[in-house]
C-alpha positions in Angstrom: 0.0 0.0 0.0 2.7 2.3 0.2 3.6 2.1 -3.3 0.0 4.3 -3.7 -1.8 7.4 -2.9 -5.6 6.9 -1.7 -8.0 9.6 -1.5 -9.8 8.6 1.8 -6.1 9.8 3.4 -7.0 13.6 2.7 -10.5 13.2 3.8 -9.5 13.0 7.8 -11.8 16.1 8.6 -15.0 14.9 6.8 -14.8 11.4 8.1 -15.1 13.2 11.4 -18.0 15.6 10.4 -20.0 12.6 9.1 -19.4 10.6 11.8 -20.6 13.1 14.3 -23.5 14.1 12.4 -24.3 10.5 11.7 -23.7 9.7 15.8 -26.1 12.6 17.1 -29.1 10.6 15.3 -28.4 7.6 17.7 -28.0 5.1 15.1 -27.6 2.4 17.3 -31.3 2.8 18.1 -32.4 1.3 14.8 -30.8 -2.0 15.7 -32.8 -4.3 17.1 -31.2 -5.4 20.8 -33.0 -8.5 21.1 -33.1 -12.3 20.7 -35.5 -12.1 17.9 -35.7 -14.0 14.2 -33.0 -13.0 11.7 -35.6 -11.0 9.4 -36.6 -8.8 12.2 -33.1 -7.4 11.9 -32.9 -6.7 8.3 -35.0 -3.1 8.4 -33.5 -1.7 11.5 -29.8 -2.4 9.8 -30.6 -1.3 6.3 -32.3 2.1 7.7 -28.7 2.2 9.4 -26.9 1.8 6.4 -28.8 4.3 4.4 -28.3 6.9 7.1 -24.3 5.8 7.0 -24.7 6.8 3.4 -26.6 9.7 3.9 -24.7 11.9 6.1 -21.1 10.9 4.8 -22.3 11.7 1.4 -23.1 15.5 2.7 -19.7 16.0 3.7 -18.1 15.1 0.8 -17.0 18.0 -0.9 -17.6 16.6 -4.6 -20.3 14.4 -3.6 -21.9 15.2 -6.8 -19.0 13.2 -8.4 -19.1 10.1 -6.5 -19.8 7.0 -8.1 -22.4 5.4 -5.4 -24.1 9.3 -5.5 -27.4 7.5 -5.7 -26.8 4.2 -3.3 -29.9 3.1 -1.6 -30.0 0.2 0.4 -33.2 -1.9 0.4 -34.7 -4.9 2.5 -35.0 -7.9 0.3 -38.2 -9.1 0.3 -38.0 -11.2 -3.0 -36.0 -13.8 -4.9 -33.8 -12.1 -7.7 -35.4 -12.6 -11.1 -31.8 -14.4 -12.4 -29.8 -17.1 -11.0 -27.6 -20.4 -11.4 -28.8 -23.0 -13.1 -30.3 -25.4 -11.4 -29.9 -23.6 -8.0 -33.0 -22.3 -6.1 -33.5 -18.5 -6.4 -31.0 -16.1 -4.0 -32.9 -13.6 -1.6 -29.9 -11.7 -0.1 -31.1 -10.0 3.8 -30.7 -6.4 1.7 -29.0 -4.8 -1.0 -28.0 -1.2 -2.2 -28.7 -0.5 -5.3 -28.7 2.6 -7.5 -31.0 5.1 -8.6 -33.6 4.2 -6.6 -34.1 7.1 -3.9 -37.3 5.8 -2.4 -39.1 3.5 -4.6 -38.7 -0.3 -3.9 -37.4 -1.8 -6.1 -39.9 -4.4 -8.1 -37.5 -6.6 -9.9 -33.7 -7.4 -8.8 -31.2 -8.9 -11.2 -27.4 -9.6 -10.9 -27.5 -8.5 -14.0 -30.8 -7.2 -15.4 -31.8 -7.1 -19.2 -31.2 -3.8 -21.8 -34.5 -2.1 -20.5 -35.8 -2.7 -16.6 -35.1 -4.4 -13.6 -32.1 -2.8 -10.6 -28.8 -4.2 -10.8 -27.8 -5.1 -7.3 -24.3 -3.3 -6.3 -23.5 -4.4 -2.8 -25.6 -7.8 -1.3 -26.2 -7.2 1.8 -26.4 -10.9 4.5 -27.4 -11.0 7.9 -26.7 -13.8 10.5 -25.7 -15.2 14.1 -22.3 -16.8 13.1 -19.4 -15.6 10.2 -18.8 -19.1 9.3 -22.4 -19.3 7.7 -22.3 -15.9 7.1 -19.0 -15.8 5.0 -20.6 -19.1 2.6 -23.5 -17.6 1.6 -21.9 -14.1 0.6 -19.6 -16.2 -1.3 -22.4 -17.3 -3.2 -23.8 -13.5 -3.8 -20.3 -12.9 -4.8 -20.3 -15.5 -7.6 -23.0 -14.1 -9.0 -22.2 -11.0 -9.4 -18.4 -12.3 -10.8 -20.7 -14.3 -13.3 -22.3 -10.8 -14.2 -19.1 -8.7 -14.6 -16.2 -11.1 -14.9 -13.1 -9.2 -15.2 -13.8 -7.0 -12.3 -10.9 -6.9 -9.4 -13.4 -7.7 -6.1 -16.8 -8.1 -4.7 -17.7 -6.0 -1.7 -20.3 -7.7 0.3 -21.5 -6.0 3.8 -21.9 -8.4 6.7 -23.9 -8.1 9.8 -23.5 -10.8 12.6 -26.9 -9.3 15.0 -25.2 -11.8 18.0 -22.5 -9.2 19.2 -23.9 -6.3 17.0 -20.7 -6.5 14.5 -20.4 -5.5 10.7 -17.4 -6.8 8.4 -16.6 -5.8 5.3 -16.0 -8.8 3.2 -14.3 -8.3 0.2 -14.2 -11.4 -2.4 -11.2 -11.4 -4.9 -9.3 -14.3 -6.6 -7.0 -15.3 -3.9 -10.1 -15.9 -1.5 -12.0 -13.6 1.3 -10.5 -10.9 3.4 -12.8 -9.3 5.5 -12.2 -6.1 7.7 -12.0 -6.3 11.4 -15.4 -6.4 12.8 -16.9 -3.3 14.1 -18.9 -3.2 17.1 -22.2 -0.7 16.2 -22.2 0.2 19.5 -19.0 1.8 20.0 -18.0 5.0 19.2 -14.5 3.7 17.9 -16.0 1.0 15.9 -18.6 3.5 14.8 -16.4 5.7 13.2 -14.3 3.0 11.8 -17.7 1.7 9.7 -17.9 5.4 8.8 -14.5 5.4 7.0 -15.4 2.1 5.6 -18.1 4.1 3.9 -16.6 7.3 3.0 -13.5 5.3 0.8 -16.9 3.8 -0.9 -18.3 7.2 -2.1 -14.7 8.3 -3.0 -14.8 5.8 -6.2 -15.4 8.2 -9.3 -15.1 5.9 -11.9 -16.3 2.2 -12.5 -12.0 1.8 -12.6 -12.0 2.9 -8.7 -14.8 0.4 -7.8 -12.4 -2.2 -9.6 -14.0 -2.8 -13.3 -12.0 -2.6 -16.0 -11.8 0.6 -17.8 -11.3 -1.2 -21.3 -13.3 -3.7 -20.9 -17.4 -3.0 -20.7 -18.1 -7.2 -21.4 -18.9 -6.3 -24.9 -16.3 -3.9 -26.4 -12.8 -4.2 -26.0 -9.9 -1.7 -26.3 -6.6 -3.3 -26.4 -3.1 -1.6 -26.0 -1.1 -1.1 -29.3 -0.4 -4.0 -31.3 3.5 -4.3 -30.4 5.2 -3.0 -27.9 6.1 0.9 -28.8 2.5 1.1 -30.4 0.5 3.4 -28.5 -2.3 3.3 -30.9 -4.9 1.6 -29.1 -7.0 -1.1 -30.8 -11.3 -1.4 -29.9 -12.7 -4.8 -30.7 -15.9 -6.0 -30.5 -16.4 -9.0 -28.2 -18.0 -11.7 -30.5 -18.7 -15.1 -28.8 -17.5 -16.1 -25.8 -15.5 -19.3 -26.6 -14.8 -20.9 -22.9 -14.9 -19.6 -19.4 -15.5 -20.5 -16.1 -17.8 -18.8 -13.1 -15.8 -18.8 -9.4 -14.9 -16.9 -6.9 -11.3 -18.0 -6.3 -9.0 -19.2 -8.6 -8.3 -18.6 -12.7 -11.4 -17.9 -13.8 -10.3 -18.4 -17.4 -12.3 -15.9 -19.7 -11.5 -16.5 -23.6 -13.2 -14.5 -26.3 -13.7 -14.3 -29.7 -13.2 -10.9 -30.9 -13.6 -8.9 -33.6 -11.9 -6.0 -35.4 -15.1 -4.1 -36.8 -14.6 -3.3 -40.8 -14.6 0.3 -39.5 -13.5 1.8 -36.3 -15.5 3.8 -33.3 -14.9 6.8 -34.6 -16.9 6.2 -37.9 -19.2 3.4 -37.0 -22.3 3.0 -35.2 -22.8 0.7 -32.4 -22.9 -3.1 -34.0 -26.3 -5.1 -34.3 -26.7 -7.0 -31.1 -26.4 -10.4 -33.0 -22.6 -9.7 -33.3 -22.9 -11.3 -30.1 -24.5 -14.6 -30.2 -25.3 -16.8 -27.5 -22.8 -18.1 -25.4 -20.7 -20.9 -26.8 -19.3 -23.2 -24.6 -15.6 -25.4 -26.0 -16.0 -29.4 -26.7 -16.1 -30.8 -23.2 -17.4 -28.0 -21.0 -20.9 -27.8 -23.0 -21.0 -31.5 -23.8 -20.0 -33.3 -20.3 -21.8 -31.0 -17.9 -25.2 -32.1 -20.2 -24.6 -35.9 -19.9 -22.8 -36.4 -16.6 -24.2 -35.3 -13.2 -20.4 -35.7 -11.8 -19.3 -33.1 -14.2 -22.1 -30.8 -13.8 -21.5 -31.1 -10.1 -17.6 -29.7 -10.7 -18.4 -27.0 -13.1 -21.2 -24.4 -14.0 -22.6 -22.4 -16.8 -24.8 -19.5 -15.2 -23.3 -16.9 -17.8 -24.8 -16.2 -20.9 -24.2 -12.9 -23.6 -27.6 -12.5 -25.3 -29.4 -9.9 -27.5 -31.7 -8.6 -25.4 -33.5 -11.4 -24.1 -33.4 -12.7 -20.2 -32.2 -15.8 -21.1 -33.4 -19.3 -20.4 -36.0 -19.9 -17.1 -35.3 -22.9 -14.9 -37.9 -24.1 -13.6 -36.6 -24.7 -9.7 -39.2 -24.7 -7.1 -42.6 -25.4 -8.1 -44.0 -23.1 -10.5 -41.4 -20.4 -9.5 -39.1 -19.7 -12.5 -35.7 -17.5 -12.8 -33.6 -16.6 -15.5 -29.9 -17.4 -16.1 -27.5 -15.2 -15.4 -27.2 -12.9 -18.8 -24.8 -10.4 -19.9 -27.1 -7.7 -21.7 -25.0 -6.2 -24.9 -27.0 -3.7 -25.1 -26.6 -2.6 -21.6 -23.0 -3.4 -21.5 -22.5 -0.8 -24.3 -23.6 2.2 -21.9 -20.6 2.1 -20.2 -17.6 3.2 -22.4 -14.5 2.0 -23.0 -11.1 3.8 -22.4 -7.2 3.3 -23.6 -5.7 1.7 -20.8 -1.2 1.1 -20.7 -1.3 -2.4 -20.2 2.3 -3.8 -19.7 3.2 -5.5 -22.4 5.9 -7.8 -21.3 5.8 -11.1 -24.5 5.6 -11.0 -27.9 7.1 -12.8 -30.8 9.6 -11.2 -33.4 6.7 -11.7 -36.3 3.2 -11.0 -34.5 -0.1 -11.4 -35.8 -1.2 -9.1 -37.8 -4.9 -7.6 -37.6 -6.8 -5.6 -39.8 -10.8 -4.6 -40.1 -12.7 -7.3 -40.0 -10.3 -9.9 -38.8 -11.1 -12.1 -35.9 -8.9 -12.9 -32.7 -8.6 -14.7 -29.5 -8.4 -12.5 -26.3 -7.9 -14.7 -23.5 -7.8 -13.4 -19.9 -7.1 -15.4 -16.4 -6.1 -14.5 -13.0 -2.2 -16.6 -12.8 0.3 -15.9 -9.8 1.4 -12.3 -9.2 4.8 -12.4 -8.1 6.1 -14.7 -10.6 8.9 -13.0 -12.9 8.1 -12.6 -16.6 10.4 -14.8 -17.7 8.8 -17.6 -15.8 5.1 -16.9 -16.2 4.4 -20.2 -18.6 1.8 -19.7 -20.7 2.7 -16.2 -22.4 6.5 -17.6 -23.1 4.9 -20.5 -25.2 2.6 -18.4 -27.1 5.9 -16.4 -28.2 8.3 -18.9 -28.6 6.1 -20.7 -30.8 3.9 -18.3 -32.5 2.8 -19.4 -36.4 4.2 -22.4 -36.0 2.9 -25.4 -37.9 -0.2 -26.3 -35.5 0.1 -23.7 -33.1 -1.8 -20.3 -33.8 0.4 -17.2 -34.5 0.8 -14.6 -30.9 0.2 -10.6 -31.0 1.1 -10.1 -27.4 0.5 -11.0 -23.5 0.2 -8.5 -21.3 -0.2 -7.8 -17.3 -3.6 -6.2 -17.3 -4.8 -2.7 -15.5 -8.1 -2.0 -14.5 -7.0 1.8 -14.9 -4.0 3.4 -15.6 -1.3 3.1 -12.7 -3.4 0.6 -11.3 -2.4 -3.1 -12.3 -5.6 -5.7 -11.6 -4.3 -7.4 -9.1 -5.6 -8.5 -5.3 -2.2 -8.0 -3.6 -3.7 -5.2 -1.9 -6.6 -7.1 -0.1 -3.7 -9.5 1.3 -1.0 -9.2 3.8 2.7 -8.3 2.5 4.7 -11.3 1.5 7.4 -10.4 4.8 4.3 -10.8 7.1 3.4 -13.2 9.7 0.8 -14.9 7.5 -1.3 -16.7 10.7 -1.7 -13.2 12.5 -3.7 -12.2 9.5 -5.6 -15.5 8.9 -9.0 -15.9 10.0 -9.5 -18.7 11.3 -13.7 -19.6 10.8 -12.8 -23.4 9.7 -9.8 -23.9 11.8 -7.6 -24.7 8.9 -4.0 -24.2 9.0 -0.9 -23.6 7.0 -2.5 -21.2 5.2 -0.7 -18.5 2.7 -2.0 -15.7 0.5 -2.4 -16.3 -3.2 -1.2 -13.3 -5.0 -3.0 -13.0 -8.1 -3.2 -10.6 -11.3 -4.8 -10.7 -14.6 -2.8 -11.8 -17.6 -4.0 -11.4 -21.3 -3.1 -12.8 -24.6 -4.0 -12.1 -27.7 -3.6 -14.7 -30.8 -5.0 -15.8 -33.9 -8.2 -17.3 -33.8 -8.4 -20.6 -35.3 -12.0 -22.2 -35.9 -14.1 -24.4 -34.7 -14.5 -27.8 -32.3 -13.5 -31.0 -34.0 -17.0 -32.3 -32.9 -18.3 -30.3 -36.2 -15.5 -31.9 -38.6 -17.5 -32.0 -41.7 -16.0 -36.0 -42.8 -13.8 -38.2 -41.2 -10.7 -37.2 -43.4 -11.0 -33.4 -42.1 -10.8 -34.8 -38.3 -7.7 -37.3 -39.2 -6.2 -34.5 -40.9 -7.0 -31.8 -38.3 -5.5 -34.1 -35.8 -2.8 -34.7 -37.5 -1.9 -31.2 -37.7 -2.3 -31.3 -34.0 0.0 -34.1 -33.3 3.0 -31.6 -35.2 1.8 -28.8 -33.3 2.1 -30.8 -30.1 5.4 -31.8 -31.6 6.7 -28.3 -32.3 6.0 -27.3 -28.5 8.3 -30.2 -27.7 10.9 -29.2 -29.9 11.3 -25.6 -28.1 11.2 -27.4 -25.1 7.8 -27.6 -24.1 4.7 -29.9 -22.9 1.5 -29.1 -23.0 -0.1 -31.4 -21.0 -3.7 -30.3 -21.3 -4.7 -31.8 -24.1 -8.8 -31.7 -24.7 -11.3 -31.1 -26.9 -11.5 -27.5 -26.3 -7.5 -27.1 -26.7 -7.0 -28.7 -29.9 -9.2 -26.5 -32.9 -9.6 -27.1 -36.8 -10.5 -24.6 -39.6 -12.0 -25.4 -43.0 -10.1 -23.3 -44.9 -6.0 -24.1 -44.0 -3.7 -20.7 -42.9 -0.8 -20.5 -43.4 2.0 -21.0 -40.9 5.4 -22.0 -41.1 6.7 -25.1 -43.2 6.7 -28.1 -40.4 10.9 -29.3 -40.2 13.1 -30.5 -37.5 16.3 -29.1 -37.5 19.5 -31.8 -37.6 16.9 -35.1 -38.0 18.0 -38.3 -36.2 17.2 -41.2 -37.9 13.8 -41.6 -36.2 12.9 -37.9 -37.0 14.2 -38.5 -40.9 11.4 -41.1 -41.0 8.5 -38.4 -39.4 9.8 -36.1 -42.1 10.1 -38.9 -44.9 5.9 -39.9 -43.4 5.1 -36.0 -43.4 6.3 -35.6 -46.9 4.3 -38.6 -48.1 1.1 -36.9 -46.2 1.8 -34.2 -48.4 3.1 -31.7 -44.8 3.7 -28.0 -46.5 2.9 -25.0 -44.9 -1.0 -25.3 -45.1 -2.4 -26.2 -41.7 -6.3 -27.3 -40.7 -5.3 -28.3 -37.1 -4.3 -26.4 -33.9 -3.4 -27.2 -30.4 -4.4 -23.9 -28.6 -3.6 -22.3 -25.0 -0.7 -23.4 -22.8 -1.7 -22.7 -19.2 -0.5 -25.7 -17.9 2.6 -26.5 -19.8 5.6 -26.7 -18.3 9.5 -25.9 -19.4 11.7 -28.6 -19.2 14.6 -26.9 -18.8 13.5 -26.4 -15.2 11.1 -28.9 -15.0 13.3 -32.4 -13.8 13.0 -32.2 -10.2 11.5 -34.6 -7.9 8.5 -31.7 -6.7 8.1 -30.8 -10.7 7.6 -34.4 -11.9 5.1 -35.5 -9.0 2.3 -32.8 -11.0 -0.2 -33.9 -13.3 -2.5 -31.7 -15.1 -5.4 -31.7 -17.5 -8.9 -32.1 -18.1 -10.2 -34.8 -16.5 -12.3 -36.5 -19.6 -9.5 -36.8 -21.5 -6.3 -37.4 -18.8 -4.7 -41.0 -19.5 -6.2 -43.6 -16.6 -2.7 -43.7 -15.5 -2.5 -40.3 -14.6 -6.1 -40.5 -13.1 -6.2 -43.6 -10.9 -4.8 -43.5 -7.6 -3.0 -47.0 -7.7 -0.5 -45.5 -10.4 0.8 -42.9 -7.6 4.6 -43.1 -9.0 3.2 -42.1 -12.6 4.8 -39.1 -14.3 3.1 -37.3 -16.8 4.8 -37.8 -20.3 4.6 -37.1 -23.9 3.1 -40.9 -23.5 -0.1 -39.5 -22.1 -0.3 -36.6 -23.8 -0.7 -38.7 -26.8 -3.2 -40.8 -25.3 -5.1 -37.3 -24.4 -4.8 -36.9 -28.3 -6.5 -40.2 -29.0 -9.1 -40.1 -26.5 -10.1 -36.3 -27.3 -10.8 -38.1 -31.2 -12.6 -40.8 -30.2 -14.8 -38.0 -27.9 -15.3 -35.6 -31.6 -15.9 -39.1 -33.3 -19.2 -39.6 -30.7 -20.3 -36.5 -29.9 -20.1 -35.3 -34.1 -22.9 -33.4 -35.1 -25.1 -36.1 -36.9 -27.0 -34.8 -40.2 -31.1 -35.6 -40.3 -30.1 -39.2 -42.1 -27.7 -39.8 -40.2 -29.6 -40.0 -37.1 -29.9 -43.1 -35.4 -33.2 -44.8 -35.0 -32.1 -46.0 -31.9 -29.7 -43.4 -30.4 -29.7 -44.9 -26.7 -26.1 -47.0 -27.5 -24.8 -44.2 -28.8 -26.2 -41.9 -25.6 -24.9 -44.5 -23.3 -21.4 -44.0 -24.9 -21.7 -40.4 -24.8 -22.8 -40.8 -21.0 -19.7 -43.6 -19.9 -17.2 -40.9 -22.1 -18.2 -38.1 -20.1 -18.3 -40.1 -16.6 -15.3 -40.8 -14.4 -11.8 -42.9 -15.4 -14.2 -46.3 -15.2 -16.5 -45.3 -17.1 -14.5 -43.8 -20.1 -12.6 -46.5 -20.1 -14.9 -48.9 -20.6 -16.9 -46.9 -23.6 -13.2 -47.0 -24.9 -12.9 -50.8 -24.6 -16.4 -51.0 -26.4 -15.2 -48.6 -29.5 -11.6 -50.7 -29.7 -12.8 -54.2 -28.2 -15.9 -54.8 -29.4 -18.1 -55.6 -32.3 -18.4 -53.7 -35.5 -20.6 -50.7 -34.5 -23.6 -50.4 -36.6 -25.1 -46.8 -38.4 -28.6 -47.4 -36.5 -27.1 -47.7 -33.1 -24.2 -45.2 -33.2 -24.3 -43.0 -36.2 -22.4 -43.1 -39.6 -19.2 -41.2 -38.6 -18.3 -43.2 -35.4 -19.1 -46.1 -37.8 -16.7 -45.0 -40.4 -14.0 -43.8 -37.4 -14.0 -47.2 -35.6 -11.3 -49.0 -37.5 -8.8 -46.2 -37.6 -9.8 -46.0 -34.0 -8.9 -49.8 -33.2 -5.6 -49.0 -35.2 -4.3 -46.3 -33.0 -5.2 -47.6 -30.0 -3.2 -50.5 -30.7 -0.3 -48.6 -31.4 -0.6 -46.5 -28.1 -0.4 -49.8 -26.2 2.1 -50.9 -28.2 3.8 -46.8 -27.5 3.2 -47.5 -23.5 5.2 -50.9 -23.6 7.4 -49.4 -24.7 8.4 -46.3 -22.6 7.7 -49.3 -19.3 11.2 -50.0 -20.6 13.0 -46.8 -20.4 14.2 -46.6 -17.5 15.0 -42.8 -17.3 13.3 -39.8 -16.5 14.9 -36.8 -18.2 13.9 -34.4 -20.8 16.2 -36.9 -23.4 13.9 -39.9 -22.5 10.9 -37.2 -23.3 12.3 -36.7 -26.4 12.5 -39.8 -27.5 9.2 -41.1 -26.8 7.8 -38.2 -28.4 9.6 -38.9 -31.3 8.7 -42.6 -31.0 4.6 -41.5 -30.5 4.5 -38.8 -33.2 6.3 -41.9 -35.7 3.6 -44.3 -34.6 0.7 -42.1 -35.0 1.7 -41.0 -38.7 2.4 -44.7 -40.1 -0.9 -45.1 -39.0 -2.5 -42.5 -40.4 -0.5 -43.6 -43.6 -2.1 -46.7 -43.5 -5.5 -46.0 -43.1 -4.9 -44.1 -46.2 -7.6 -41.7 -45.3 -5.3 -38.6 -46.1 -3.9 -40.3 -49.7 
């Protein structure tokens, strides 16, 4: 904190005037003393918060200026119109919203439609313990992350009406932090709540309150496109390609955006179906709709629609709410600014964008104090950027909400020198706890199609994941490994770009034969298939350590058994099951493929059931795998045309990554040379097959 200037430290003099103003009213009076039921608390407190408001507002010299001018705190006496799916409606105890001097308001969203309904600004929760107290905030809080996603923190105001206490629980990516909790009924705890609310009303700007000033969840303006450029660049958000609602952690965000054909200065506002509705990658979309397990791990309550309120659940009785939507047209009131974003990678040869070209602008929260040349993902991007099956890089950069202000939640969490347990609190009794120092990263690269579930034959998959496999390859050749290979990390476009010719510099004698194989498969510089993002690679140049090679990562429908059953502890994570993530993510596009109107089987329930055991846990997938390589011919009526036409070049490759894994059992060395050489060994297996099935001849 020392490192900034806050404007609540000038404002010494008016935090007094409204706290004595505010005191000579009695406040404490409104609060009700007694043992009585929570909801007989709930007026008393939000009449005290709106007089809080009130009289620190009237000493605020450019009160007229503050952002929360118009804060009015309500008792809420209904469910909010929208929701999570599947999830019963939330009532928070109260909430402030704006623009609403007196009237109640009728309808309460977390993010209401273009026209009607209040947008609630801080939830409000009232209890007899923290612990329960904390939970359910959090829930308030992930709703309204789902309804502005790239905001820095959630403030949610706490009232415990045991001891007559108020915290102030912020909700960021590393977790909670809450203030210290102020007694109502003391004068020093008074006047602590009162400063609480005067460094609210000095936020000016939806920056100050922690959104992003370039960023309005439809329109984007990015920095220049290379470093030096200070040209800025505004996009139009076009689909939202992946994401993923929480509180703490990543929260990956990935766009598809879109350079309009002309720019803000000589445009008016794009048609609202620029923005389609959301769009979920391969597994996230697919699995959460067949498998209650996965639907338990993830959600989906955010939508971007065109003006409707989204799709009603049906959860208790007849009552219905909405899904959580992000309104374009509502978005687009708030405007977007030039923001300096440090720009700390890009390649040598970036992307280049002009109107009406389409990119990828993925965001996530990753660890803040790690140096730039050790962050993962954004090295990658550079390092590899246009190569054959890997999409070409503009540029990562550290966002800032504002300008001076990086988005980060260091300052909601103690210094890194601290005594970590004197600033814990401890509602679970949970120990060895440290901070998790977050800030947003961005990248921008070329975006590169569609799912391989919507392959339009079986010779555009095979050749798509072909691609893939040299993409994969490339990584490993500049010293990289994915190892998150899924269906929404390896794309395919109809029309091939063009990238850089696939080679390997000085061939051994096994890599002579890829090139001799790639040759044959007619490998130039035309590429339909992509392995995309990079968060969870790792660099072996620092990665052989004991601690390194105990990780696994990936995506769960699509990680090799080995890495996924317990019993296989001692596993490490190699190129090995990277490949199997290649095959399995194949099979998954081969079952899940789009089926045309004949094409649909009479009856689908074998081919549901597969769907169903692919999307379930390790047992499961693994035994809809040994019924696609094990068992009998699969017929069109039962399972589709396409997974009938895929099942022999299925069988094939399987019986090669067995044949791959007895292999490496052999080796007995763990180094990035042994890496190599099973990669090499994989990548040779996978394209004799491929010449074989002479699907690409």
């Amino acid at each position: 904190m020392d490192h900034y200037d806050f404007a609540i430290d000038k404002l010494d003099s008016q935090i007094n005037n409204a706290f004595h103003h505010f005191a000579l009213n009695k406040p404490e009076t409104l609060l009700v003393k007694s043992h009585c039921p929570e909801s007989e608390h709930y007026r008393g407190l939000v009449d005290f918060l709106n007089g809080a408001f009130h009289s620190s507002l009237a000493q605020l010299p450019e009160a007229h200026e503050a952002l929360y001018r118009a804060l009015k705190f309500h008792v809420c006496d209904r469910p909010t119109v929208d929701g999570f799916e599947g999830a019963k409606p939330l009532k928070p105890n109260g909430v402030g919203v704006l623009g609403l001097e007196v009237v109640e308001p009728d309808k309460l969203f977390w993010s209401p439609p273009a026209e009607g309904g209040a947008q609630i600004a801080i939830p409000v929760e009232v209890k007899n313990n923290w612990s329960d107290l904390v939970l359910q905030s959090g829930i308030y809080a992930r709703c309204m992350f789902s309804a502005s996603p790239l905001r820095q923190f959630v403030l949610v105001i706490g009232y415990n009406y045991e001891d007559h206490t108020v915290r102030f629980l912020v909700y960021h990516r590393g977790g909670c932090t809450g203030s210290e909790p102020l007694n109502l009924d003391q004068p020093k705890d008074l006047k602590g709540f009162i400063h609480l609310i005067v460094s609210i009303l000095t936020w000016r700007t939806r920056a100050d309150a922690g959104f992003p000033a370039w960023c309005n969840d439809a329109r984007v303006c990015l920095p220049g496109r290379k470093a030096g450029d200070s040209s800025p660049l505004t996009v139009d958000i076009d689909r939202i390609l992946h994401y993923r609602v929480c509180v703490r952690g990543r929260a990956p965000r990935v766009f598809r955006i879109k350079i309009p054909a002309a720019f803000p200065d000589d445009e008016e506002d794009p048609a609202e179906d620029l923005i389609p509705g959301l769009q979920n990658m391969g597994v996230q979309k697919k699995a959460w709709q067949i498998s209650d397990t996965a639907g338990q791990n993830h959600s989906n309550p955010t939508q971007i629609a065109t003006g409707s309120t989204g799709t009603e659940i049906s959860t208790d009785g007849n009552r219905k709410i909405s899904s959580i939507v992000i309104s374009r047209a509502r978005a687009l009131i708030d405007g977007v600014e030039n923001v300096d974003h440090a720009i700390n990678w890009y390649p040598l040869d970036p992307l280049e964008l002009k109107r009406g070209d389409s990119a990828v602008l993925k965001l996530c929260w990753v660890p803040d104090r790690v140096p730039c040349n050790l962050l993962m993902e954004p090295r990658l991007l550079r390092d590899c950027s246009g190569m054959f099956g890997l999409p070409k890089h503009l540029y990562s950069f550290r966002a800032h909400h504002k300008a001076g202000c990086q988005t980060t939640n260091r300052l909601f969490l103690p210094p890194p020198a601290a005594d970590f347990e004197t600033f814990r609190w401890d509602l679970w009794g949970k120990t060895n706890w440290e901070p998790e120092y977050l800030s947003l990263l961005g990248h921008v690269t070329e975006f590169v199609g569609h799912s391989l579930e919507s392959a339009k034959d079986l010779r555009s998959l095979v050749r798509a994941v072909l691609h893939a496999h040299l993409g994969y390859y490339n990584m490993i050749q500049k010293n990289y490994q994915h190892r998150d290979i899924s269906i929404g990390n390896v794309r395919m476009v109809d029309e091939p770009i063009k990238t850089e010719r696939f080679d390997i510099p000085n061939p051994n004698e096994t890599q002579r034969e890829i090139l001799d194989l790639c040759r044959k498969l007619g490998i130039d510089n035309h590429c339909s298939g992509f392995v995309i993002d990079g968060d969870l690679a790792v660099d072996w140049d620092r990665h052989f350590t004991e601690e390194n090679l105990a990780t696994r990562s990936g995506t769960p429908e699509f990680m090799s058994t080995e890495l996924l059953k317990r019993v296989f502890r001692d596993h490490v994570h190699s190129p090995v099951d990277d490949y199997c993530s290649l095959y399995l993510l194949t099979q998954w596009a081969c079952a899940f493929h789009e089926l045309s109107t004949e094409d649909k089987p009479k009856n689908p329930d074998h081919l549901q059931q597969l769907r169903s055991d692919l999307a379930g846990n390790v047992y499961h997938r693994d035994a809809a795998t040994s019924t696609t390589i094990n068992g009998v011919k699969f017929k069109a009526e039962k399972y589709g045309a396409f997974l009938v036409h895929a099942q022999p070049f299925l069988k094939e490759w399987y019986r090669t990554l067995i044949s791959l894994m007895n292999e490496w059992q052999e080796i007995d060395a763990t180094n990035a040379a042994s890496f190599r050489y099973i990669a090499d060994r994989g990548l040779l297996l996978f394209l004799n097959i491929v010449v074989q099935s002479q699907l690409l001849l």
